[in-house]
C-alpha positions in Angstrom: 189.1 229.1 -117.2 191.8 226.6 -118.2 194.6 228.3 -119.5 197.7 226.6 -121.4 201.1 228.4 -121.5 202.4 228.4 -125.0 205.9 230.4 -124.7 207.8 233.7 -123.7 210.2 235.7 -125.2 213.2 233.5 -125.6 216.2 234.8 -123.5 213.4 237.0 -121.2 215.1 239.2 -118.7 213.2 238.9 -115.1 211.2 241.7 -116.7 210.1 242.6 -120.1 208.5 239.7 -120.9 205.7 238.9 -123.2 204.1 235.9 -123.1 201.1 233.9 -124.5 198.4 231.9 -123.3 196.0 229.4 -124.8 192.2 229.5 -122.9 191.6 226.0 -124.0 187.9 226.3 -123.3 187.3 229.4 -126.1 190.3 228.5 -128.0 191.5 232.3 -127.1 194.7 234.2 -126.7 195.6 235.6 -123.8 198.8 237.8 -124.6 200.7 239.9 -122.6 203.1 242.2 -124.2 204.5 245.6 -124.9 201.9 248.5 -125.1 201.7 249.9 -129.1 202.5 253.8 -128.8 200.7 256.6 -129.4 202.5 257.3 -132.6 201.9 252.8 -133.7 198.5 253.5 -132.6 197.9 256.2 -135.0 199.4 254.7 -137.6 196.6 251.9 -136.7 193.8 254.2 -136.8 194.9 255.8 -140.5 194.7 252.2 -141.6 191.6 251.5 -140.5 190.1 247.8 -140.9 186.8 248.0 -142.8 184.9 250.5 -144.4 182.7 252.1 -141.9 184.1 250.8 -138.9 185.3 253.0 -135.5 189.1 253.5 -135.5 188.7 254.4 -131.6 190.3 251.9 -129.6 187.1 251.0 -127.0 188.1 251.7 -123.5 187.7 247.7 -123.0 190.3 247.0 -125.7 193.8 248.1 -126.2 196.7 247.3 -129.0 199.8 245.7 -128.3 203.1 245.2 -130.0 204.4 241.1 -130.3 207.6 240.6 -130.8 208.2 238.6 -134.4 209.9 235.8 -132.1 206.5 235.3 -130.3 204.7 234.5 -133.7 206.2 230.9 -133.5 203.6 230.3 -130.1 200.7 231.4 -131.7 198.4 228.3 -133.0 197.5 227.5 -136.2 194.5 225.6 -137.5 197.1 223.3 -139.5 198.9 222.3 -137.0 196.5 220.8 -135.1 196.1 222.1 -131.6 199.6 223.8 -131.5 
């Protein structure tokens, strides 16, 4: 796996601090960040996504909370690779 940093939280303390990864083989994220909570994860599963589809979060899976600062490190097609 060949991974690309793409930024942390700006200002990070020596803890609390979510950061993002590019796998530049898949194109995937790799993001570390702060758990959702029970009551965000909830309000996830009343949502829903589509029609039909589980609202239990798999044991494989989990949601997290990104900061709105982080959304400036996460790639877009438009922008090329970055």
């Amino acid at each position: 796996m060949q991974l690309e940093f793409l930024g942390i939280i700006p200002n990070t303390p020596h803890v609390d601090s979510p950061t993002i990864w590019l796998d530049k083989e898949t194109g995937d994220l790799l993001i570390q960040s702060y758990k959702a909570t029970e009551d965000e994860v909830a309000a996830c599963q009343e949502i829903g996504s589509i029609p039909g589809h589980s609202t239990d979060v798999p044991d494989h899976e989990t949601i997290i909370r990104l900061p709105k600062v982080m959304r400036q490190f996460i790639p877009r097609d438009d922008e090329g690779d970055r």
